[in-house]
C-alpha atoms as a printed R data frame, in Angstrom:
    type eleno elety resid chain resno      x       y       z
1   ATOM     1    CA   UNK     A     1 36.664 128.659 127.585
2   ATOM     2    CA   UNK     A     2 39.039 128.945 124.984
3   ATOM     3    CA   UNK     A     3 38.753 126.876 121.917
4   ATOM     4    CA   UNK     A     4 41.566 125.444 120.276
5   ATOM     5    CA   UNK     A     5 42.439 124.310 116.736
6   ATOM     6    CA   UNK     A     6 45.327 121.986 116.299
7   ATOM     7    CA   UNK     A     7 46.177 120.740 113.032
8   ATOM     8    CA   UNK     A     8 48.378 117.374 112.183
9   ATOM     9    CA   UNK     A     9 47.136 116.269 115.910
10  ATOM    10    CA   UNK     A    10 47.439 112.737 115.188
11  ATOM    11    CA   UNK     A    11 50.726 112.659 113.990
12  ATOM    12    CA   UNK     A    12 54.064 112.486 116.062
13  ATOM    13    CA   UNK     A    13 54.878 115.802 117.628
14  ATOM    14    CA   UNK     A    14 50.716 116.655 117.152
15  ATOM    15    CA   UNK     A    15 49.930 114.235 119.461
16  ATOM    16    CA   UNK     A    16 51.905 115.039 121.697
17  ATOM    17    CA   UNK     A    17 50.912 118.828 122.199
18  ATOM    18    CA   UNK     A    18 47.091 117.321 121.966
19  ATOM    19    CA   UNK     A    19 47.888 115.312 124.819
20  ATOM    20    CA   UNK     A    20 49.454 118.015 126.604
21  ATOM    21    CA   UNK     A    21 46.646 120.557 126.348
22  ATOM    22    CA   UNK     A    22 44.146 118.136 126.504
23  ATOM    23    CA   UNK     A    23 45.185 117.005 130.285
24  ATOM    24    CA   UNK     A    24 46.941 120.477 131.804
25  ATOM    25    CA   UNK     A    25 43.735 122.335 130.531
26  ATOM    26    CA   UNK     A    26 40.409 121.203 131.159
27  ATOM    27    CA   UNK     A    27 39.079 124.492 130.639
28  ATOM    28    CA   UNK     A    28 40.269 124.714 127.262
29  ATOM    29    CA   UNK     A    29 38.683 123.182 124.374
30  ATOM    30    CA   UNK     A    30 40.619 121.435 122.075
31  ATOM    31    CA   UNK     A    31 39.515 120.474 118.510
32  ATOM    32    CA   UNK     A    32 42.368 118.038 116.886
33  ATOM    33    CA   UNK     A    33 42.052 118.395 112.764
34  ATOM    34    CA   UNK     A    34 44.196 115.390 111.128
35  ATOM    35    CA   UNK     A    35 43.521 114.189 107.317
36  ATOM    36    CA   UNK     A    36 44.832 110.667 108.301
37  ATOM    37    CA   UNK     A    37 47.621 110.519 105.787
38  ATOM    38    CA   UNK     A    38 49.939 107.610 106.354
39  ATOM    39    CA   UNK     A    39 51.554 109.099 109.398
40  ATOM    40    CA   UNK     A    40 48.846 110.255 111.152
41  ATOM    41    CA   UNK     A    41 46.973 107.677 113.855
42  ATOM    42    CA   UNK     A    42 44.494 108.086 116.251
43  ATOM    43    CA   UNK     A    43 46.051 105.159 118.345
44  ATOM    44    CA   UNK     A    44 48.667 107.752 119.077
45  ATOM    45    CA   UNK     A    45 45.495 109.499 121.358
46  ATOM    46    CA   UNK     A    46 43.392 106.492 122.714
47  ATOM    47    CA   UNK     A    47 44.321 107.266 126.160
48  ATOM    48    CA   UNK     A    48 42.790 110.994 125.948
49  ATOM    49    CA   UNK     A    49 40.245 110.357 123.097
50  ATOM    50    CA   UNK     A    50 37.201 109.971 125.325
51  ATOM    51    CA   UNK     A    51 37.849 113.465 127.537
52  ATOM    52    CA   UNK     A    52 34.999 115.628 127.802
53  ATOM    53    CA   UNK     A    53 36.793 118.474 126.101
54  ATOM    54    CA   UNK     A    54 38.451 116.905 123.395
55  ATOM    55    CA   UNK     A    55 36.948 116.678 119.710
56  ATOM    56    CA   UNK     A    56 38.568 115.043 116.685
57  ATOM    57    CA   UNK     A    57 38.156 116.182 112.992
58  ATOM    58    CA   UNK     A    58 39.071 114.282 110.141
59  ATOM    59    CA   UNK     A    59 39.530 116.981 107.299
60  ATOM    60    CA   UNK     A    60 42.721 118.015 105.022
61  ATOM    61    CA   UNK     A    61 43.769 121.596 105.620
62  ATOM    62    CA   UNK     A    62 43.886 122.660 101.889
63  ATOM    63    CA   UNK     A    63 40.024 122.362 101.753
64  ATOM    64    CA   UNK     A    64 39.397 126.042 102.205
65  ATOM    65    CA   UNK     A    65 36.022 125.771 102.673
66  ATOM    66    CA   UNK     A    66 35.947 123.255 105.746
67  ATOM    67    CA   UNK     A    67 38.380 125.441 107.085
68  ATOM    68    CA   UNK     A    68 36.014 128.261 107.202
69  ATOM    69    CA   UNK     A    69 32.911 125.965 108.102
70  ATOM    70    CA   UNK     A    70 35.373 124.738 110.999
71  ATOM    71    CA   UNK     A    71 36.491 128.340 112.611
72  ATOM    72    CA   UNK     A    72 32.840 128.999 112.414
73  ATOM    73    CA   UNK     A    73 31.058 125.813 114.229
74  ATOM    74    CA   UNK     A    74 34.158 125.840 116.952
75  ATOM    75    CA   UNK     A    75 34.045 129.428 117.143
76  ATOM    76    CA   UNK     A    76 37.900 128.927 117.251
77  ATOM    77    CA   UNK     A    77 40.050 131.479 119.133
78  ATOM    78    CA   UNK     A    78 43.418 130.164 118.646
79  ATOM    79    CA   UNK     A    79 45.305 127.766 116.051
80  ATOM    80    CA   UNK     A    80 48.132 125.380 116.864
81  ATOM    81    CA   UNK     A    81 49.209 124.536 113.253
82  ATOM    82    CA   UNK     A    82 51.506 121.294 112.761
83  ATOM    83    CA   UNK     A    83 49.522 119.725 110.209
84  ATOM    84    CA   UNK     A    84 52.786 119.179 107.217
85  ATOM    85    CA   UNK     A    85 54.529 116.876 105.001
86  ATOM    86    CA   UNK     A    86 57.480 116.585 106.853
87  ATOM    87    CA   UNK     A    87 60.251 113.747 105.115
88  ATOM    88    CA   UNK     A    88 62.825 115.124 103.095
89  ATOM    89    CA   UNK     A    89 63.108 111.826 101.163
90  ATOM    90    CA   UNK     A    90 59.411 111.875 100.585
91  ATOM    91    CA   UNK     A    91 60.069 115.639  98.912
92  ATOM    92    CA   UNK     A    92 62.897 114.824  97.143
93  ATOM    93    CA   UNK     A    93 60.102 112.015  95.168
94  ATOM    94    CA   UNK     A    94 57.080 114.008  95.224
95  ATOM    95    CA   UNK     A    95 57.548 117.891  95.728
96  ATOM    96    CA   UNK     A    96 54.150 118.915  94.536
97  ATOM    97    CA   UNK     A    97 52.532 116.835  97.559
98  ATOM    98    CA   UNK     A    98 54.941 119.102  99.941
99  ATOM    99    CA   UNK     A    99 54.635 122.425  98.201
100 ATOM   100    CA   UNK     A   100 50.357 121.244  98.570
101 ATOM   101    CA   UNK     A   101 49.853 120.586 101.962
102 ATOM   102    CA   UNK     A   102 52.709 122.951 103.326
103 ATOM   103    CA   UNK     A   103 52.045 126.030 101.439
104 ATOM   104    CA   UNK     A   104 49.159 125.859 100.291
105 ATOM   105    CA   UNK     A   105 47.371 124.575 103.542
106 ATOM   106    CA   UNK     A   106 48.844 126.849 105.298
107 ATOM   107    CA   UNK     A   107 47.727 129.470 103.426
108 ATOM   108    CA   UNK     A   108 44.195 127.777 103.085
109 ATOM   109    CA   UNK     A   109 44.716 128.146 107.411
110 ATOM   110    CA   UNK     A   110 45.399 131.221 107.553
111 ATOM   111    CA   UNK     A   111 42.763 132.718 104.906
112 ATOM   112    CA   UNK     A   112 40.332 130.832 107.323
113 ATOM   113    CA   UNK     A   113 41.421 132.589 110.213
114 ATOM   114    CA   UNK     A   114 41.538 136.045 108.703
115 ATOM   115    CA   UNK     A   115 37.812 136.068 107.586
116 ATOM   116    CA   UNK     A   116 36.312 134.300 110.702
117 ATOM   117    CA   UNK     A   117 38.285 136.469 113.453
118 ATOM   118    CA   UNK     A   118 37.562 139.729 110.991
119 ATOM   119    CA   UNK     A   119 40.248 141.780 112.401
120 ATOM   120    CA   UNK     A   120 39.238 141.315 115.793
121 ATOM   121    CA   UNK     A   121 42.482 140.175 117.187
122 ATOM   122    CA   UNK     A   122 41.814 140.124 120.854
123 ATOM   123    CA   UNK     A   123 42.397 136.831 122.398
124 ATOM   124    CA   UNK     A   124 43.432 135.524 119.043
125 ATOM   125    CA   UNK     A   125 46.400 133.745 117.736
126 ATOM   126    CA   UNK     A   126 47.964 131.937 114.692
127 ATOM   127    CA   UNK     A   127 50.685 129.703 116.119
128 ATOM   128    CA   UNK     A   128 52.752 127.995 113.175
129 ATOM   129    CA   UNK     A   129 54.965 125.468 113.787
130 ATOM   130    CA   UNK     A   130 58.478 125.326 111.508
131 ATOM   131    CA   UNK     A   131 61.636 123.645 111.155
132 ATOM   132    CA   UNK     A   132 65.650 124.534 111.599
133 ATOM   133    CA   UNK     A   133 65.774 123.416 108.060
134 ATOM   134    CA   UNK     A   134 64.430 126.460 106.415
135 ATOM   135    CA   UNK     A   135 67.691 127.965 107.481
136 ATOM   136    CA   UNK     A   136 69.636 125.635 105.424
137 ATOM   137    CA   UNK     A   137 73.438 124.029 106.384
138 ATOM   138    CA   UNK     A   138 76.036 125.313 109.222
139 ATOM   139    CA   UNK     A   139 80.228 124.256 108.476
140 ATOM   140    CA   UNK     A   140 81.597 121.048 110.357
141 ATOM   141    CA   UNK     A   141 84.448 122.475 111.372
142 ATOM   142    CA   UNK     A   142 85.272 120.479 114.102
143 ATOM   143    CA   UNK     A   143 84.887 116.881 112.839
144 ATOM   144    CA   UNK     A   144 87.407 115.128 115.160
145 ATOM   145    CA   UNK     A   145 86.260 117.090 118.598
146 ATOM   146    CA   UNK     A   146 83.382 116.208 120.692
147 ATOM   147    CA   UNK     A   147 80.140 118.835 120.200
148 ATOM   148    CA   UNK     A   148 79.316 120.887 119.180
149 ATOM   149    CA   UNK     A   149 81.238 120.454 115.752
150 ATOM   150    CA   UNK     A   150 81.267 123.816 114.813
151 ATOM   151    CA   UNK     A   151 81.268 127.747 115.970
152 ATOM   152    CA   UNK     A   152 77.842 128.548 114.056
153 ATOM   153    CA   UNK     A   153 74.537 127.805 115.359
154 ATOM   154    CA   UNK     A   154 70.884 128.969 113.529
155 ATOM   155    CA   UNK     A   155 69.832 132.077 115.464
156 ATOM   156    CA   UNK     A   156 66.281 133.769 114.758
157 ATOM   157    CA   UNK     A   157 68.188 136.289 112.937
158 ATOM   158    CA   UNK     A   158 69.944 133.352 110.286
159 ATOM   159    CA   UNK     A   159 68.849 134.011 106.644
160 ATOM   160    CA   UNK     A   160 66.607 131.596 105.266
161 ATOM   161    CA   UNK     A   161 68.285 128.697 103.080
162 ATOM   162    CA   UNK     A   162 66.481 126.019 102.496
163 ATOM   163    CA   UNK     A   163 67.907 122.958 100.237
164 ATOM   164    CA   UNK     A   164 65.427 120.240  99.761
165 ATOM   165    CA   UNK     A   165 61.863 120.263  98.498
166 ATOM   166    CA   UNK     A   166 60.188 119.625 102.100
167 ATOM   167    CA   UNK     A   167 62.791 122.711 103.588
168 ATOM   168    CA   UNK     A   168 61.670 124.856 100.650
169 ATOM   169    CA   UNK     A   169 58.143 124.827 101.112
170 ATOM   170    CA   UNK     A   170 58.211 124.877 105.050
171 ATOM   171    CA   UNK     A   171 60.139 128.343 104.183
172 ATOM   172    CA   UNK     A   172 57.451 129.523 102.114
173 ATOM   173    CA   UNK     A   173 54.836 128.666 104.852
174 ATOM   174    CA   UNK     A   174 57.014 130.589 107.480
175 ATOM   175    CA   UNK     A   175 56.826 133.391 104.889
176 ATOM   176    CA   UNK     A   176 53.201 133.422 104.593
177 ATOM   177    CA   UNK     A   177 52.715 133.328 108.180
178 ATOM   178    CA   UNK     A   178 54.627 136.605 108.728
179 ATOM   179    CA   UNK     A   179 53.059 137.872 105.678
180 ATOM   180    CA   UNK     A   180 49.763 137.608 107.430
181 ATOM   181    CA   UNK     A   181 50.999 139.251 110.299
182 ATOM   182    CA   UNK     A   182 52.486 141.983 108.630
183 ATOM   183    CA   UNK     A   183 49.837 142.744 105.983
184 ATOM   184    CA   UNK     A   184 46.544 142.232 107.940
185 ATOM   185    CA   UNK     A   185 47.642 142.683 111.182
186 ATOM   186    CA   UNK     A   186 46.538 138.733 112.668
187 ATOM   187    CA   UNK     A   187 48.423 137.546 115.672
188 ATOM   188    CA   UNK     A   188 50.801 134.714 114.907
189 ATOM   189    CA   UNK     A   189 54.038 133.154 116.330
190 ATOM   190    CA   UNK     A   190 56.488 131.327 114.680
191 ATOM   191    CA   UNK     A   191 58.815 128.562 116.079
192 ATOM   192    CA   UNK     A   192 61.504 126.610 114.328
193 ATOM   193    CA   UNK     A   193 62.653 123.331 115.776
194 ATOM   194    CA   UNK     A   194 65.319 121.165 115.612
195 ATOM   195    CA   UNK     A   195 65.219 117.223 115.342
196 ATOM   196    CA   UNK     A   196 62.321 115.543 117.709
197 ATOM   197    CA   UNK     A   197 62.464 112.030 118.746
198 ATOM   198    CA   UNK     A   198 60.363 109.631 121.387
199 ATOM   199    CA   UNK     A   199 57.286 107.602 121.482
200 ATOM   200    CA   UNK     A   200 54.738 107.728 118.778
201 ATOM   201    CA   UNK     A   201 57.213 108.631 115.812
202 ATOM   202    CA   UNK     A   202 56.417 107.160 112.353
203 ATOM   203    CA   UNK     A   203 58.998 104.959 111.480
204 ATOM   204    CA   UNK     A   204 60.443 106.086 108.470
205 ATOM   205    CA   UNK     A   205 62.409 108.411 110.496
206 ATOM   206    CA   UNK     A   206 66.022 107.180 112.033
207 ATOM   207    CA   UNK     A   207 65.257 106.758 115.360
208 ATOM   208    CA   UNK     A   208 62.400 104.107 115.464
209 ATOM   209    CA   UNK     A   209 63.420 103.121 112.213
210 ATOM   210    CA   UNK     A   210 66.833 101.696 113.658
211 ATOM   211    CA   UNK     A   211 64.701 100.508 116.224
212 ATOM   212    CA   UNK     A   212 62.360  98.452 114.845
213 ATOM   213    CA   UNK     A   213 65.154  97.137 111.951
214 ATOM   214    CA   UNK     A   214 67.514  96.246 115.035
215 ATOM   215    CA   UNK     A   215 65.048  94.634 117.203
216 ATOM   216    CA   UNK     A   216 64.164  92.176 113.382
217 ATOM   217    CA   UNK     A   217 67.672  92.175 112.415
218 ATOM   218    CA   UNK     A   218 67.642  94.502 109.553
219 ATOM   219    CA   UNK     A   219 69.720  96.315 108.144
220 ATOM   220    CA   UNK     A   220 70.872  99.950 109.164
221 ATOM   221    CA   UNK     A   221 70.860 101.923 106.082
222 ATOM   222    CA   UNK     A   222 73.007 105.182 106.801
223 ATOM   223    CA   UNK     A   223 73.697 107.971 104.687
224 ATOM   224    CA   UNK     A   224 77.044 108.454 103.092
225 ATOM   225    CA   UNK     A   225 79.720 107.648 106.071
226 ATOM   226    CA   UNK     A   226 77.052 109.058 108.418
227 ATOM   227    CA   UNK     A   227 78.694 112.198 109.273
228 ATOM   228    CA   UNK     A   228 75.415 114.653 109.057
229 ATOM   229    CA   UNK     A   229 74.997 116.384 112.167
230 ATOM   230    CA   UNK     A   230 71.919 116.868 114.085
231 ATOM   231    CA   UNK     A   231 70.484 118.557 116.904
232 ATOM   232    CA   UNK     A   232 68.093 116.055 119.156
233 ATOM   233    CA   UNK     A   233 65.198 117.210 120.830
234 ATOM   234    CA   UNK     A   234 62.856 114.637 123.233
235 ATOM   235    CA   UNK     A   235 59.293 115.341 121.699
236 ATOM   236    CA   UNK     A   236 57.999 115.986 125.316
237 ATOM   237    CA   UNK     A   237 60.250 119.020 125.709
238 ATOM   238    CA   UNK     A   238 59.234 119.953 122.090
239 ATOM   239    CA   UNK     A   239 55.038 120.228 123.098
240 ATOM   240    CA   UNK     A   240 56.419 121.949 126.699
241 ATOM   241    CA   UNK     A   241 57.878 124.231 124.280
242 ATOM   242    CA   UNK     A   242 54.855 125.235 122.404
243 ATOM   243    CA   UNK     A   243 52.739 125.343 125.335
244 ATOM   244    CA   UNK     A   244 55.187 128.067 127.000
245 ATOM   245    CA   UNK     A   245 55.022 130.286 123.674
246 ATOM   246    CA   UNK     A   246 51.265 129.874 123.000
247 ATOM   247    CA   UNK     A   247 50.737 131.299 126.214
248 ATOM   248    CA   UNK     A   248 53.645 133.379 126.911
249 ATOM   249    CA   UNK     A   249 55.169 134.219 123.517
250 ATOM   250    CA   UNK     A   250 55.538 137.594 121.937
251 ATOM   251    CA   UNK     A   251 53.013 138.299 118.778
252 ATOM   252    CA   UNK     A   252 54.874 138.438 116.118
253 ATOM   253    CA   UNK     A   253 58.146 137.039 117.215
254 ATOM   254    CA   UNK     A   254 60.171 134.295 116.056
255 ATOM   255    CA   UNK     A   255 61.793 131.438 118.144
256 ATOM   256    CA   UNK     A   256 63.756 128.576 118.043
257 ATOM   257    CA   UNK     A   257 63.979 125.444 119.772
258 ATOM   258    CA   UNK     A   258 66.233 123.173 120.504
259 ATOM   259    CA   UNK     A   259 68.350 120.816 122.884
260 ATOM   260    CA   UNK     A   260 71.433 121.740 122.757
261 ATOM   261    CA   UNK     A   261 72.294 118.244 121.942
262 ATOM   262    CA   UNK     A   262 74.577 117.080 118.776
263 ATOM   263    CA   UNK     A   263 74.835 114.156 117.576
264 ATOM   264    CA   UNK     A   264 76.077 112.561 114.318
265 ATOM   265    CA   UNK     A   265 74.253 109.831 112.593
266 ATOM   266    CA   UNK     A   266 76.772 107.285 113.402
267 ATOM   267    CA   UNK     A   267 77.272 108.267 116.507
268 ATOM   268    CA   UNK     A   268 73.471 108.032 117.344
269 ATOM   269    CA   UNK     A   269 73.168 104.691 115.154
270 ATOM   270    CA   UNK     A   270 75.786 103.116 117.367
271 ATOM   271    CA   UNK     A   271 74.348 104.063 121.055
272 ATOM   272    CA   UNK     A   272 70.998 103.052 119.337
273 ATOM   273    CA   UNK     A   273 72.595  99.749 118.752
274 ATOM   274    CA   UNK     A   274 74.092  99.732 122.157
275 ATOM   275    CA   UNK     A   275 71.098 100.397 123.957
276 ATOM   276    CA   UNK     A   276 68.969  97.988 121.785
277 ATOM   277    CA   UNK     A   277 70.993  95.232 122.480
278 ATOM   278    CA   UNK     A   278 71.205  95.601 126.276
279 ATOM   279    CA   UNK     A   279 67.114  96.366 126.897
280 ATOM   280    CA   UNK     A   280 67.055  92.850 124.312
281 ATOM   281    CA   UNK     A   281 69.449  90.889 126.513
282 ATOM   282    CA   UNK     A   282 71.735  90.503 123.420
283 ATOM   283    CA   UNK     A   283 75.778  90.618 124.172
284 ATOM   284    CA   UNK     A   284 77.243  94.280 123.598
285 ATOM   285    CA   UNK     A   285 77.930  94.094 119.604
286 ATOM   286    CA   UNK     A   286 75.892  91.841 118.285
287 ATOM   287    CA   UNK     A   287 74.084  94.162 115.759
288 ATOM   288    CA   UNK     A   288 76.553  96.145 115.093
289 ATOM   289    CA   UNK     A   289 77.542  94.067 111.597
290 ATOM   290    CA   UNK     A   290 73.824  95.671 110.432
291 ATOM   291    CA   UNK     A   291 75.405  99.081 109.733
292 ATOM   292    CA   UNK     A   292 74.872  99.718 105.991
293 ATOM   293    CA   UNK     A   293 76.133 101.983 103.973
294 ATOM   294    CA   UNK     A   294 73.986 103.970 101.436
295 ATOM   295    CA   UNK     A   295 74.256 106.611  98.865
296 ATOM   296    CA   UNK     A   296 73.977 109.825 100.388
297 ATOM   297    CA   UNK     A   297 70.737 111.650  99.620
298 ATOM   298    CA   UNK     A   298 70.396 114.442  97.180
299 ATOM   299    CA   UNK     A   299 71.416 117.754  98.849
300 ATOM   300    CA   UNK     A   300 72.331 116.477 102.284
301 ATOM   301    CA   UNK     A   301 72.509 119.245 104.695
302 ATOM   302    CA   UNK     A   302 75.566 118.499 106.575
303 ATOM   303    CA   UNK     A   303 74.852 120.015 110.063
304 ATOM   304    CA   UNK     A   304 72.051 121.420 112.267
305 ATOM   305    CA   UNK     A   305 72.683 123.175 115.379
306 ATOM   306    CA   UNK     A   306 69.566 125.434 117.146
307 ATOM   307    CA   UNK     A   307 70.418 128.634 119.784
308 ATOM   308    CA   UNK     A   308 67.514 128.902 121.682
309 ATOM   309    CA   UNK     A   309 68.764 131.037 124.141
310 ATOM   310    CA   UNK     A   310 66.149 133.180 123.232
311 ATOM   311    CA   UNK     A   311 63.521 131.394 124.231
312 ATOM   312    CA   UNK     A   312 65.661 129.883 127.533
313 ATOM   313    CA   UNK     A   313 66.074 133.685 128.305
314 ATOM   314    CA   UNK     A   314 63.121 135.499 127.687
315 ATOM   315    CA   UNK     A   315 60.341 132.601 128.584
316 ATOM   316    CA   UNK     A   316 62.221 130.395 131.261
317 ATOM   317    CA   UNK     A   317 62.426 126.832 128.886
318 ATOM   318    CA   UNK     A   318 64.976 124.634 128.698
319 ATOM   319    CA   UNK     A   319 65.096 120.587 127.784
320 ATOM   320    CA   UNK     A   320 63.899 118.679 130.886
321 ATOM   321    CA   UNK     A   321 65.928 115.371 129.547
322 ATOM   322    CA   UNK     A   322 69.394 114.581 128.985
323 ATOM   323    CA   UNK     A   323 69.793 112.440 125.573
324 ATOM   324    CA   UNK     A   324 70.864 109.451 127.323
325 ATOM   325    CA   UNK     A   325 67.932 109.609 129.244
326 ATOM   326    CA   UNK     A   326 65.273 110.558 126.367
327 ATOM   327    CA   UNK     A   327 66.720 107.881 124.239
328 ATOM   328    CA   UNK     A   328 66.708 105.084 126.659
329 ATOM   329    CA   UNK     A   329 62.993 105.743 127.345
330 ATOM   330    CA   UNK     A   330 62.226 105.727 124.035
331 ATOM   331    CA   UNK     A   331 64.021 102.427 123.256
332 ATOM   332    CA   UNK     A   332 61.812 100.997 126.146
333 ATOM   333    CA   UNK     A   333 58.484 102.429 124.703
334 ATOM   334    CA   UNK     A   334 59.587 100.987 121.135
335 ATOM   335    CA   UNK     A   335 60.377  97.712 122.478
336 ATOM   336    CA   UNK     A   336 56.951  97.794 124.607
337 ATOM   337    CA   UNK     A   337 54.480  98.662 121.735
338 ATOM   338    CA   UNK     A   338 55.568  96.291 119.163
339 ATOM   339    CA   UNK     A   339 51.773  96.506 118.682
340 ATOM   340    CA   UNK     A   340 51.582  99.597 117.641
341 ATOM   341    CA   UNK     A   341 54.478  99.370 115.572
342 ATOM   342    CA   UNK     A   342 53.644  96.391 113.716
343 ATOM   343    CA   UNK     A   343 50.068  97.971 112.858
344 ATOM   344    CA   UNK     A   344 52.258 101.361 111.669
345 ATOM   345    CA   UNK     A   345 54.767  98.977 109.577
346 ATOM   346    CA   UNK     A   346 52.180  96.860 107.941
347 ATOM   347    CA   UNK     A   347 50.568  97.613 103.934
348 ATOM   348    CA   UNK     A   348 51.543 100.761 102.269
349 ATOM   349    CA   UNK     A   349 54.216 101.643 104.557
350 ATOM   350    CA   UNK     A   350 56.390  98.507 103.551
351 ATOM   351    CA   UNK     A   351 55.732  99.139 100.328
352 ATOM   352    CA   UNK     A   352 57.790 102.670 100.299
353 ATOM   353    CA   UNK     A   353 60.059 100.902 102.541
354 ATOM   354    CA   UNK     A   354 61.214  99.059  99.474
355 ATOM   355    CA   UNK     A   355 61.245 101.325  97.102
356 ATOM   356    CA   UNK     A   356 63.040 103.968  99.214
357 ATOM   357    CA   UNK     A   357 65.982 101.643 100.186
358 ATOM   358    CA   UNK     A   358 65.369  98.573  98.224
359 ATOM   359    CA   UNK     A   359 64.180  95.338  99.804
360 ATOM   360    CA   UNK     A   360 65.866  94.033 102.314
């Protein structure tokens, strides 16, 4: 049996790769550690959280000493670490909270590791989870042609860049994970992944943001004239993806992921609207007048754009969904958990809501 630590495992993409591993490997044991900050929720797992080889632990990663206490009780082999601050509007108000819990919990992590495993390495590994925003902004240099926009994509060669608070310290995490490998020897992996989207998504992020506010009829607040670029990837894919590299990866190495799928924001805003309206029975335009027009946010990376050839070529994975597809299931799951959304929405949430964008 192998026991495994995943951190951040009630959050979005966490949940997802709990799931996963939780159902595809019975054999396994998983331990899911989440602090239960406002965008992690155990309703994300209620359909697994009774399997017999599935234990939750409520404890923040920067607490050193339960990390230690933790590698020791679960005699933990491997690590699945997603456990991060991860909005860049959220940085951009608090960076200390960001440069906390994604450098310094790493490194809390990884200090764990490295004292319980004690430099025996076998059957060991530190799998950290990253994003293509470490490597900072590609050109738009094809604005007025279909994608991709431009002849640059991030590679796992592409120099680190990073332009926002939340980019910053994800870079120094990265850092400190190949430190560890470097300097001590410990097993790790790194993967850096584009844009995720589907069911189970906090909404503060576009997708199930525009979502929800279409479905009620509020407004679409987009950034500048919505001509940031992004590279979508269907969270499913995303948790496939880590399951093929924590079993199949090369110690040490470096990959990216992502779905070779660009998409501006307006572009994406408008099929969201599309396919909103259709799954509601509305007439083809009728939300479109809630497109709004915002300031652009402080040090907007323009565009995105992930080669994961790499990973296609050397580890057989590829993006099992079209976009069209992905997002038309995930309007579908959005529309048919207003439950859980209006639970996620409610309190605290609303409040930043406000204060973010103003109240609408």
């Amino acid at each position: 049996m192998k026991n495994i630590l995943i951190t951040g495992g009630a959050g979005f993409i966490g949940s997802h790769v709990v799931r996963l591993f939780v159902n595809k490997y019975p054999e396994y044991r998983i331990i899911n550690l989440d602090a239960l900050t406002y965008a992690g929720n155990l309703a994300n797992l209620k359909d697994i959280e009774d399997a017999p080889n599935y234990t939750f632990i409520k404890a923040d990663i920067c607490d050193y000493e339960r990390m230690c206490a933790i590698m020791q009780e679960y005699a933990i082999d491997g690590v699945i670490h997603l456990a991060a601050e991860s909005h860049v509007d959220r940085s951009i108000k608090d960076p200390f909270t960001f440069a906390r819990t994604n450098v310094m919990g790493t490194l809390s992590l990884l200090q764990a590791a490295r004292q319980y495993w004690n430099g025996e390495w076998q059957g060991k590994l530190f799998y950290h989870i990253s994003t293509d925003e470490v490597y900072g902004a590609l050109e738009l240099d094809k604005p007025e042609e279909p994608a991709p926009y431009g002849s640059e994509f991030f590679s796992e060669a592409t120099k680190y860049s990073p332009h926002s608070p939340y980019s910053a310290s994800k870079a120094a995490s990265d850092h400190f994970v190949r430190a560890y490998h470097d300097t001590y020897g410990m097993p790790t992996l790194v993967t850096n992944c584009s844009n995720n989207y589907g069911p189970y998504q906090f909404p503060e992020k576009l997708i199930p943001l525009f979502i929800n506010n279409i479905r009620r009829g509020k407004p679409l607040p987009v950034y500048g004239k919505g001509e940031n670029v992004r590279d979508w990837l269907y969270v499913v894919d995303h948790a496939r993806a880590i399951d093929t590299i924590f079993h199949n990866g090369k110690v040490g190495d470096t990959y990216n992921i992502g779905g070779f799928n660009e998409w501006k924001n307006i572009d994406i805003v408008k099929v969201l609207i599309k396919t909103v309206d259709r799954q509601l029975g509305n007439a083809e335009g009728t939300s479109d007048h809630l497109i709004t027009y915002v300031t652009d946010r402080a040090g907007h990376d323009l565009r995105y754009a992930i080669d994961s050839t790499k990973l296609k070529n050397e580890l057989g994975w590829h993006p099992s969904l079209q976009f069209e597809e992905g997002i038309e299931k995930t309007v579908r799951w959005y529309l048919d958990n207003q439950e859980w959304m209006e639970h996620i929405t409610s309190g605290d949430y609303e409040k930043y809501y406000e204060e973010m964008y103003g109240k609408r």
